[in-house]
N, C-alpha and C positions, 0 to 999 in steps of 0.2 A: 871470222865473225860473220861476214854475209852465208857463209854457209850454215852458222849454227842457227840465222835468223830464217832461214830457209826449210829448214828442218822445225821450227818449232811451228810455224807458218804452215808447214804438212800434218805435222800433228794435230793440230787444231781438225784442219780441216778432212782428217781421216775422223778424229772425234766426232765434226760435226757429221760425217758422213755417217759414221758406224750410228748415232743417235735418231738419224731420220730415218735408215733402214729400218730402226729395230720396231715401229711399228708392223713393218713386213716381215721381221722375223720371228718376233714373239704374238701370238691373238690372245689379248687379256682376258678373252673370254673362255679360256680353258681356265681362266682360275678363278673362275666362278666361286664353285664349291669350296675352295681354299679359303677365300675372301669371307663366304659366308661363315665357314667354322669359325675363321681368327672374330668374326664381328657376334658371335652366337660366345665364345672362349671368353671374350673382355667384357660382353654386356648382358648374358643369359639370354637373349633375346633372338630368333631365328632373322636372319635378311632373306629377302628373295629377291633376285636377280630376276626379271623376266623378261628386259631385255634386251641387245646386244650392248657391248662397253664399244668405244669408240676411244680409242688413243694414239696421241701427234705428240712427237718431241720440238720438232725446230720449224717453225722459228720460234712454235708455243708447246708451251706440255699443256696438252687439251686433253680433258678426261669427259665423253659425253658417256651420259646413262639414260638407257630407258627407264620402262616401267620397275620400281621396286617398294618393296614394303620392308619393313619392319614390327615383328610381333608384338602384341601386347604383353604385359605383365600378367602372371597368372591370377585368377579371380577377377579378373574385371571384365565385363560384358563386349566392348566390341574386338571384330577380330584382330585388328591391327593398330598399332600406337602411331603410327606415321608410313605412309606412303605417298609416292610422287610419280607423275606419268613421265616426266624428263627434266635431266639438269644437264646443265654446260657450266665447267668451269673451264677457263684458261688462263696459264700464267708466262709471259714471257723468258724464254732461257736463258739471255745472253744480261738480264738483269739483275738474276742471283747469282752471276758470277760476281759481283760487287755489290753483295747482300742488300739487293732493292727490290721489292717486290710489286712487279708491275702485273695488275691482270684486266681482263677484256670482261668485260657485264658479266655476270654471273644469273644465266637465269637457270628458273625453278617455273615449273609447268604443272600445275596440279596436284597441287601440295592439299593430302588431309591430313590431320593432325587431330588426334583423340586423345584429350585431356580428363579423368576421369577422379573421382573422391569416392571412396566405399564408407558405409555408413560407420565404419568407423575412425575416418577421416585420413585414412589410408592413402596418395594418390599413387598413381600406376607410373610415377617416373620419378619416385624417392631409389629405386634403386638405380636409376641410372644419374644418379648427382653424387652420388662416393663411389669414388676411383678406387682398385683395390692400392693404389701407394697413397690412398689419403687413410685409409684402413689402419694400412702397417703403420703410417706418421704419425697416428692418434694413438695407436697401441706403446708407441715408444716413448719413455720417458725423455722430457725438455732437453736435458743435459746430455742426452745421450745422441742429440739430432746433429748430424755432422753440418759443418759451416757451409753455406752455400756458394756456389762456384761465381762468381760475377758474370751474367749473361751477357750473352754477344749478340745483341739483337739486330733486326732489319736497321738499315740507315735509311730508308725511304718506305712507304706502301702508297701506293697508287692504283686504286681501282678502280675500272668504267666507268662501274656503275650496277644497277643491280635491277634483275624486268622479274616480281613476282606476278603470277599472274594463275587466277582461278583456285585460286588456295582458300580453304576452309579450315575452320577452328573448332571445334566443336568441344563444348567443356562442359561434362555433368558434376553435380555436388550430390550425392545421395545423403549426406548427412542433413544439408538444409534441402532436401528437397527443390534442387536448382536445375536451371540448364539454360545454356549459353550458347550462341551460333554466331559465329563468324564465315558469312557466306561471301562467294564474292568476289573473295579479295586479291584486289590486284593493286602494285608497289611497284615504281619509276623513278629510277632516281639519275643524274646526270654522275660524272664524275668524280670520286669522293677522294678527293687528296685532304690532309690533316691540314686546319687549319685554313681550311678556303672554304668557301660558300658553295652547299652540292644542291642543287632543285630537287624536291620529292615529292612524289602526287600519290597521291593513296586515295584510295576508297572502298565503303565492303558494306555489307548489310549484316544490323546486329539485330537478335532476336530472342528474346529472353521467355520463358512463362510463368515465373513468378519474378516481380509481377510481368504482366503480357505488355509486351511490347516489340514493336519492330520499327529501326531507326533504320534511315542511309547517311553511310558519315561520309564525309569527302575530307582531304585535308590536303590543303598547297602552302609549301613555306620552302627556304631553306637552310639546308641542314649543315651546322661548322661542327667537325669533330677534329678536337688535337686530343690525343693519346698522352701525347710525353706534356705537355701544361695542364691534363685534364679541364678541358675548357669544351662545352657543348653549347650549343645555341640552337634554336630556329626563328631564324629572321622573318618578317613579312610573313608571319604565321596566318593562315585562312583556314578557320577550322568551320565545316555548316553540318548540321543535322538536319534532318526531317522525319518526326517523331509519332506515329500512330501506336494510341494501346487506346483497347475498349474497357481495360478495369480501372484506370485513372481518370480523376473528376477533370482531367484537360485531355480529352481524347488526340487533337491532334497538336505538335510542335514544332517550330522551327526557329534555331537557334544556329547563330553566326558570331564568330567571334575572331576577333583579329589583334595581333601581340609582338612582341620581339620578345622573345624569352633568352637568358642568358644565366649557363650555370655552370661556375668557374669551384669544381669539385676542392681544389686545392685547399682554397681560401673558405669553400663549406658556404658560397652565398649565391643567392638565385634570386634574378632580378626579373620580372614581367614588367617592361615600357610598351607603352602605348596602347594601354588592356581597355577595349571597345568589345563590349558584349550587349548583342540585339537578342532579343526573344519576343517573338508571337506565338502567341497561344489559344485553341479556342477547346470551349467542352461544349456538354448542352446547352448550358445556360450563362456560360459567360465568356471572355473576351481579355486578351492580357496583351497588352504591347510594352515591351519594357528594355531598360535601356541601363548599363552601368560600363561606368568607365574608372580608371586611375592607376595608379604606380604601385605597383607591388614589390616589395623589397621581404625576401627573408636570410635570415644568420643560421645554420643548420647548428654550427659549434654553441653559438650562445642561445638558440632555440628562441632569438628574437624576430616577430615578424611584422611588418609594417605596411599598411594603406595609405597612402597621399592621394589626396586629391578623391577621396571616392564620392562619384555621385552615382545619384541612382535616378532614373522617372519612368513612372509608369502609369498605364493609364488602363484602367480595371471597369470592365463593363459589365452586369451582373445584375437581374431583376431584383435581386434581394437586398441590392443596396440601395441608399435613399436617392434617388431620381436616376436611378437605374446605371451608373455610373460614379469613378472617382477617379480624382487625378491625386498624383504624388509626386515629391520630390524630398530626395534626403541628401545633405551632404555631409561629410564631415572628416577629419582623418582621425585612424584608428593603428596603436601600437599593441602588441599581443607579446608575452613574454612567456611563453610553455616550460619554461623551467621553471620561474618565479611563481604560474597559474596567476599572473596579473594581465589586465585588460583597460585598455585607455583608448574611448572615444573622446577627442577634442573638439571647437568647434561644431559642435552640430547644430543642423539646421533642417527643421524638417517641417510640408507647409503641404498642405492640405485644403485644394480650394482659397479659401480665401484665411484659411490658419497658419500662421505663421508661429513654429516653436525652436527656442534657440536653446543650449544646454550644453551640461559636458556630462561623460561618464565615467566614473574609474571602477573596475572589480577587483578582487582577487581570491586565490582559490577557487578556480572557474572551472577547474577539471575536477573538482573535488564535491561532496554533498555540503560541502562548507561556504558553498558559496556567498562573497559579501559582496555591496558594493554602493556606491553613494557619488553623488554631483548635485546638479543642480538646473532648474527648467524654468524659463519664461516662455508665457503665452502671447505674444503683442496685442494690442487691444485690437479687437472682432467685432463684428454687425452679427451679433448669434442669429436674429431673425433674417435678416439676407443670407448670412450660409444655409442657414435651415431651408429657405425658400429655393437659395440655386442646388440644394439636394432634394429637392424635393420630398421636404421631412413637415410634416403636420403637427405645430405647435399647438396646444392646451389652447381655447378660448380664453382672452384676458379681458379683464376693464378698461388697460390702457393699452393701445396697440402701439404706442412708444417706447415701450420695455424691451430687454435683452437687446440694445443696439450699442451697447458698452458694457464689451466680456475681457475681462483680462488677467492673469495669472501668474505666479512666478513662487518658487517654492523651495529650499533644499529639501532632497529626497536622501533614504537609503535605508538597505533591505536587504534580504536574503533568499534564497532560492524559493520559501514561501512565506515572505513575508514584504511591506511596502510602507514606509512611515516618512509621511511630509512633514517638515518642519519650518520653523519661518513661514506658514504659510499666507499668504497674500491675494486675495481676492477681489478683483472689483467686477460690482455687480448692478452697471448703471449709475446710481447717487450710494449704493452701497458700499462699504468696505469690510470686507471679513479678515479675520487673520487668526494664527495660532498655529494647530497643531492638529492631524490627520494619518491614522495608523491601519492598516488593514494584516493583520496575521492568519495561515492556514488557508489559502485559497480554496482550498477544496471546502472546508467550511468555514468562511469567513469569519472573522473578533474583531471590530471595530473598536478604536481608540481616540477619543478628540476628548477637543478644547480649543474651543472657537471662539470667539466673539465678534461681535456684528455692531457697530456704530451708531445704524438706523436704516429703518426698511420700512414704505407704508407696503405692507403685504395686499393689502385690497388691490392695489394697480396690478397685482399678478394672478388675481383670483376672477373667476366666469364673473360678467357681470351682472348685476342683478337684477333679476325678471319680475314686472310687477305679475302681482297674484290675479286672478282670474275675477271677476266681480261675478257672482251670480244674481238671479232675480230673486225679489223679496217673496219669502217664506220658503224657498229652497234649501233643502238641508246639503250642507257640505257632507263631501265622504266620510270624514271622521267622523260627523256627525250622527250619521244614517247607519254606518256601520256598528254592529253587535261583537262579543267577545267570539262567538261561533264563525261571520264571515271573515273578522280581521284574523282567526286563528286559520281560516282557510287559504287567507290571502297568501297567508306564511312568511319568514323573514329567513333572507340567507344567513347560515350557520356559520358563525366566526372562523378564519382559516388559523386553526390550533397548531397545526403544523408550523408554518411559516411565524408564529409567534414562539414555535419553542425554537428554531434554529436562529432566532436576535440572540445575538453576541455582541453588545455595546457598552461601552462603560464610557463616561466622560460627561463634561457640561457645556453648555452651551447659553452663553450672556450676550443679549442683546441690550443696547443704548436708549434705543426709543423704537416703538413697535408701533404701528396702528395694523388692526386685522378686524372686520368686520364693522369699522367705524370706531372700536374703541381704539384709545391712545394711552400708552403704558410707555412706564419706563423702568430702566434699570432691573430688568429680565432677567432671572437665574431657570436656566433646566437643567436636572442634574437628572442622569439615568444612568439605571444600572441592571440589565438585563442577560441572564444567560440562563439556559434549559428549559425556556420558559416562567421563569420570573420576570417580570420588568416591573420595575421598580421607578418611581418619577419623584425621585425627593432627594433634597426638597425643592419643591418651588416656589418662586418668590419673585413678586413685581412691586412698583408703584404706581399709581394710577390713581388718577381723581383724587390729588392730595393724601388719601389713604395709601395702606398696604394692604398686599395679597399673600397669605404662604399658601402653602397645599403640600402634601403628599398621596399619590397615586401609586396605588400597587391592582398589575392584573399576574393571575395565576391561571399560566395554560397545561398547568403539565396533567393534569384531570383530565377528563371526561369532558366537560365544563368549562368555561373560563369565569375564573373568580374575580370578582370586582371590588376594591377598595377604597374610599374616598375619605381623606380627614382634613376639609378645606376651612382657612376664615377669612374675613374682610374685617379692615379696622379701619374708623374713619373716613372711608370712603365719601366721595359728594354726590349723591344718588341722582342729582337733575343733569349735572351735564353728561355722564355716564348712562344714563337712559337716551339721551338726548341723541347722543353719539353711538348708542347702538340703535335704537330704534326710531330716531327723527322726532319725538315726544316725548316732553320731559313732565309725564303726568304726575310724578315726586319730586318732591326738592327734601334735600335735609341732609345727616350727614350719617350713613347707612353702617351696623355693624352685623355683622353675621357670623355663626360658623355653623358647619354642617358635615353630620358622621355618618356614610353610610356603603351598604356593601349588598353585593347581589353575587348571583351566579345564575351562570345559563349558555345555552349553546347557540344563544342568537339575539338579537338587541331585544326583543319581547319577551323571551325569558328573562332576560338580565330584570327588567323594568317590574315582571309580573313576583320576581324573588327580594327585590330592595326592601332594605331593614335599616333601619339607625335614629338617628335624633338629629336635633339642629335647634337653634334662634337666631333672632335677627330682631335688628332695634333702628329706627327712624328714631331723631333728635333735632330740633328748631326745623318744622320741615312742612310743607303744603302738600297739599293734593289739589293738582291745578286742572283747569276744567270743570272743575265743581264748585258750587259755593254751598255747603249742604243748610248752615244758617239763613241764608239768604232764601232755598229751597224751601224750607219748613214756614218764614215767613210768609211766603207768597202762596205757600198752601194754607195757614190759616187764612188769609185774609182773603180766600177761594170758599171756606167754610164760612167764614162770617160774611160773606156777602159782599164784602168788598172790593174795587180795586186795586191790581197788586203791582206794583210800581218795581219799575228794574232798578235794585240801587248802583250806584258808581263804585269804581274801586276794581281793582282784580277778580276774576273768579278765579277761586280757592279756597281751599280750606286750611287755615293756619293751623298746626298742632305743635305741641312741645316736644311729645315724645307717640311714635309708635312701636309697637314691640310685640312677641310673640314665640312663642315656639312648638316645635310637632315633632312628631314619631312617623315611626314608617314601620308598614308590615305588610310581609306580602305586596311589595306596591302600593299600597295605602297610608295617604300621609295623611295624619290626624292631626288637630290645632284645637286646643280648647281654651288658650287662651290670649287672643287678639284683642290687643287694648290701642285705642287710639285718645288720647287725653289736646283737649285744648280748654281754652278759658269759657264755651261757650259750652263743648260738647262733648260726648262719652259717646264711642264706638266700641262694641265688642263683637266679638266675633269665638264660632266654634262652626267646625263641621269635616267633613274627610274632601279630598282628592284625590281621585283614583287616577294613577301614573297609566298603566296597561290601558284603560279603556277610555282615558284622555276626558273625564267628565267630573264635575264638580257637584258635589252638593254641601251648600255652604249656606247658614246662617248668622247676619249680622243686626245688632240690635242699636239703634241709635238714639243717645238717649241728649236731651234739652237740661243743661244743668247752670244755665248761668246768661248773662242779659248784654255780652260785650256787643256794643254800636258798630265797632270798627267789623266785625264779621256780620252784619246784620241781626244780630240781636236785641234794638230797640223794636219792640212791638211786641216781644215773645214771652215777656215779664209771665202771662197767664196759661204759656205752655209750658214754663219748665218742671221738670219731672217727668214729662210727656214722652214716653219711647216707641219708637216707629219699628216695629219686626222686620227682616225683608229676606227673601229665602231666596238664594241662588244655584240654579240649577241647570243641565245643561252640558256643553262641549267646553273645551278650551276655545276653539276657534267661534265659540257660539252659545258665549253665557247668557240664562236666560233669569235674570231677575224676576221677583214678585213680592209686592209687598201685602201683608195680613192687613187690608184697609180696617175687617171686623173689628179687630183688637184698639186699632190707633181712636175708629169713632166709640167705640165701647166705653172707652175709658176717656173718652172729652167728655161723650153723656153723662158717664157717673159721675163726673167733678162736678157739670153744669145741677146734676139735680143736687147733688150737696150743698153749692151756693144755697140754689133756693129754699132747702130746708132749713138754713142755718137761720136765713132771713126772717121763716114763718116763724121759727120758735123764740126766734128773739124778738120778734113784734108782738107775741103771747107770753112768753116768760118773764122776758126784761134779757138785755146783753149779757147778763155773764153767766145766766144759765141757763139759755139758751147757745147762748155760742157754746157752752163745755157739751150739752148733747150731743147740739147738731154735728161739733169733732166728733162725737165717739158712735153717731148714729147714722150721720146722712149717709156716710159710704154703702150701708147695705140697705137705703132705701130702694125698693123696685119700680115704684111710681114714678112717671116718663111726666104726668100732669099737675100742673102748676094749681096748689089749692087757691089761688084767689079765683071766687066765681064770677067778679065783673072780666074777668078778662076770658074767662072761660065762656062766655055769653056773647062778647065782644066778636071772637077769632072765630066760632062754630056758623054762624050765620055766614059769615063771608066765606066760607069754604063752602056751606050748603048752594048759595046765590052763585056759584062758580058756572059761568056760561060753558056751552061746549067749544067754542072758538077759544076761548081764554086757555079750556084744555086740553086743548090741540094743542097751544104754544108750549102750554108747560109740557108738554111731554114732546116736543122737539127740542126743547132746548135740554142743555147737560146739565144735569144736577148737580149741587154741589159734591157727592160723593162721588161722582164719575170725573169732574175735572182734579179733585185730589187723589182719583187714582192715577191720571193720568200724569198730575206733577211729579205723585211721589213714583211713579214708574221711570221719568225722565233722569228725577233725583239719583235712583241707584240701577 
């Protein structure tokens, strides 16, 4: 026995003897050309050897190479697919004698590597990935494939470790016009046994030209490979960039990111713990620091993937946003299902300055054009005017600088790839409350969809407030005034934007509770629209207000040349004084107002529209005053101007009580016509006729006021010998600048001829006897022309004292005002 353990003990050791000579006996560098034919036989491809092979058997099989290449694929541009200036492999002898594979670093020195795509998507290393036995495998039918033998694998591998170093990459795509550099690069890694933690440091320079860019990547983690559990990791992952391209709007980057990644192929699942991802960024004009973190979980077999915990913040700096900056924050966790194409964001929470928005989201069909999805969004209540102010955003001038400091929101949504429709919608807007319904379809050209309604809103607190008008000095003409149809046609008016009216896509209504807007106050609001291609349509509309009702319908047509104008409005019952009162601060009507009015225009700017209006209308005053005025009490204290009298102010209101006013006009061309303006009360008759010209904003209007009755309570005791008596009075002039005048000729005209009628009536009945004298004097005194009274004592009496008139006496009289000049100056006050 000791002899035969002696003898196998020699054996060995001649083995190991004859295996370390045989470097000395064989130089593998005679089989150069061998090496390269069998490697040119298996892969069509030439090797070059250039220089010297280096080989050790014991106590390692060491195989060192110089310099060598390998050819490229025929048709593609560079000369060689891969070459290296030197490699060292070595692997321990005495460890595959008990199939364990131990080896020493393995390094690589100068590694290029040319990766290439021909434009017709060809690459130069498709033929070296089929083996000619994966050839023959594929050629042979299933059933025909003999059973495979059970392998007898390594029971260990254990190696150093691996030193890449100076290795390039280089990869063109000719079909997309691409190209890729991997310069650089150099690879460190400690000891890689399966299943243990190996250090690896890498870093390389990438650089792309579409688009242009040049990054330095760096990466430190370490690396668990088990083979037999397929289980791969990199622990303490440190991955940083530093990112320069001059064709991207963030010219430079730098991105850092650190992780445990874990992926257990077996089981098909990949885990990222502890994912901290930093990014700064800057370009021309703006500025990005930003930050996300969370647990990443995915299922590769059920294609489910999952975020916990993901937050994000960033903080965006940028002239173009409102105070030249934004901060962000979003959290929320997110499930993703790629088999199912469903999508679940939960918990979200995302805030913005001082906005705070909470919500969930669900989709599905997300990989598809079919995409749907629906949740739901609240806004928390907001100070909109403090966020505005800390973004430095410039709100509208208001009335009330207390508005918009109570904004708040909350809605169910859902939608489609181009489409977004709020439901339940909930809006508070200060003391307002909106709700209902909000649809937007086809983003590229919007269709809006609502149904809203609003509770109550005084709209004045949100509108500019209002600037008193300019006072100029007496007998200055205002601009409307001064101005002619030639300069206002030169002044010009901007041309309606007809575009932007045919792209409204709006259909829906919108009811408000109680409105006030420019002083007036309204209730129970209907707007209904319905606009697309340039129609819009405004019907119907409908309020109440001032104990009346409003309807109306509006229709404009932009699809012309033109935009077409529509109007078929009425008022019923209205209460005309506090509705004056409350739009305009003077309630110069009282009474209870009906109107309606038909009319329509065209034109390509608000003076065209004005100078083309055509239609009809009336309108009716019932139990109602005209306050400011007392036109009985006017007319009294103008006779009693003419008769020589004093004219005493009487008590009571000024105004003019009427039963009914009424009336109605035509429009042409701009031109509203009225012929017939009736104002009826117990004392008086007002009529009216004349045009208003719309376009050139002036009046010319005649009213005639006539004395038909003797009521006290309007001042008509004293008038018993005016009635009948009608006052002309022409109105001409501007809107901003009516210019009354009353026809004095006509009103003393026809006092004189009543006064010379008396006295005829009298002469003839003191010559004839009363009753046939009075039947003449009826049927004659009116077209008497004589001004003088036939009694001669009085004609005798009054000529002397006129003749005896000193000059001092008529000095006075002709300083003082005549009676004809202070009733023109009454009746000029009058109207």
């Amino acid at each position: 026995m000791r002899t035969f353990i002696k003898l196998v003990i020699a054996i060995i050791i001649i083995a190991i003897a004859a295996l370390a000579a045989l470097p000395f006996i064989i130089d593998p560098n005679d089989y150069k050309d061998e090496i390269a034919a069998q490697v040119e036989k298996a892969t069509g491809r030439k090797l070059t050897l250039q220089g010297d092979i280096g080989l050790s058997v014991f106590p390692w099989i060491a195989l060192d190479l110089g310099a060598l290449s390998l050819s490229n694929a025929s048709g593609f541009e560079a000369e060689s697919f891969a070459s290296v200036q030197a490699a060292k492999i070595r692997i321990k002898l005495m460890p595959l004698l008990k199939k364990q594979l131990e080896m020493d670093t393995i390094v690589l020195d100068g590694l290029l590597l040319n990766l290439e795509t021909n434009e017709e998507g060809v690459t130069n290393w498709d033929d070296l990935t089929k083996t000619e036995a994966e050839t023959e495998e594929a050629a042979s039918p299933a059933a025909e494939k003999p059973a495979k033998e059970p392998r007898q694998g390594l029971s260990a591998i254990n190696i150093a470790g691996v030193k890449l170093s100076n290795a390039n990459v280089l990869w063109s795509d000719a079909s997309k016009d691409q190209n890729f550099q991997l310069r650089n690069l150099n690879l460190d890694t400690d000891p890689l046994v399966p299943g243990k933690p190996t250090a690896l440091t890498t870093s390389f320079d990438l650089i792309s030209t579409k688009p242009d860019v040049k990054a330095h990547i760096k990466i430190d983690t370490k690396v668990i490979v088990d083979l037999d559990k397929q289980i791969y990791a990199l622990e303490s992952l440190r991955f940083n960039t530093v990112a320069n391209s001059s064709g991207m709007p963030l010219q430079r980057a730098n991105l850092n990111l650190s992780a445990d990644i874990n992926a257990n192929m077996a089981r098909e699942i990949i885990t990222i713990n502890n994912l901290v991802m930093d990014l700064q960024a800057t370009g021309a004009d703006q500025k990005i620091d930003a930050k996300l973190s969370g647990l990443v979980e995915a299922n590769l077999a059920t294609q489910q993937h999952r975020i916990t915990n993901l937050a994000i913040t960033g903080d965006v700096e940028n002239e173009q946003l409102p105070g030249g900056k934004a901060k962000l924050d979003v959290n929320t966790n997110i499930v993703a299902n790629l088999a199912d194409e469903t999508f679940q964001a939960s918990d979200l929470i995302i805030k913005l300055a001082d906005l705070t928005m909470n919500g969930r989201l669900q989709a599905e069909k997300i990989l598809s054009d079919d995409l749907a999805f629906n949740g739901n969004v609240q806004i928390k209540p907001f100070n909109l005017r403090k966020l505005a102010s800390d973004l430095k955003i410039e709100l509208p001038e208001m009335a009330d600088t207390s508005t918009l400091e109570l904004v708040q929101l909350s809605s169910e949504i859902s939608g489609s790839k181009d489409s977004i429709n709020a439901k339940d919608l909930q809006l508070t807007l200060d003391q307002s409350q909106v709700a209902g319904q909000f649809g937007i379809s086809n983003f590229e050209k919007p269709a809006y969809t609502f149904n809203l309604s609003l509770d109550q809103i005084d709209a004045d607190r949100y509108l500019p407030p209002v600037k008193e008008k300019e006072t100029k000095p007496a007998g200055e003409k205002s601009a409307k005034e001064a101005a002619t149809p030639a300069t206002a046609a030169a002044a010009g008016s901007s041309d309606f934007p007809l575009e932007t009216l045919r792209d409204i896509n709006a259909k829906g209504s919108f009811k408000i509770g109680k409105l006030k807007a420019s002083g007036i106050s309204s209730e129970n609001i209907v707007i209904t629209i319905d606009a697309k291609d340039g129609l819009i349509k405004l019907s119907p509309l409908s309020a109440e207000l001032y104990q009346g009702k409003y309807q109306g319908n509006v229709n404009l047509d932009a699809r012309g040349d033109a935009l077409k104008l529509a109007v078929d409005e009425n008022l019923q019952g209205v209460q005309a004084g506090p509705l004056l009162k409350d739009l305009t601060g003077n309630d110069r009507i009282s009474g209870t107002a009906n109107a309606n009015v038909k009319l329509n225009g065209s034109g390509k700017d608000i003076d065209a529209i004005k100078q083309s209006l055509a239609g009809n209308g009336a309108f009716s005053f019932t139990d109602g005053a005209l306050k400011g005025i007392n036109i009985a009490e006017a007319i009294r204290q103008a006779k009693a101007v003419i008769s020589g009298q004093r004219a005493t102010e009487a008590a009571g209101p000024v105004q003019t009580d009427f039963s009914s006013l009424k009336g109605s006009f035509t429009a042409k061309e701009g031109i509203v016509n009225n012929q017939d303006l009736e104002l009826m009360s117990p004392l008086l008759r007002v009529t009216g006729a004349g045009d208003i010209d719309i376009p050139r904003e002036v009046i010319d209007y005649a009213v005639r006021v006539s004395v038909v009755g003797t009521a006290e309570g309007q001042g008509g005791r004293g008038l018993e010998d005016l009635r009948g008596l009608t006052i002309p009075v022409k109105i001409t002039g501007s809107f901003e600048n009516p210019r009354p005048s009353v026809d004095l000729a006509s009103v003393l005209k026809e006092q004189a001829t009543g006064e010379i009628k008396a006295k005829a009536e009298e002469k003839l009945k003191e010559k004839l006897g009363e009753g046939l004298g009075g039947l003449l004097g009826g049927k004659l005194g009116i077209e008497s022309k004589s001004a003088t009274p036939t009694d001669s004592g009085a004609e005798t009496t009054e000529q002397p004292a006129a003749e005896d008139q000193t000059a001092e006496e008529a000095d006075e009289s002709e300083a003082k005002p005549s009676a004809e000049d202070l009733l023109k100056e009454r009746l000029k006050k009058l109207f």
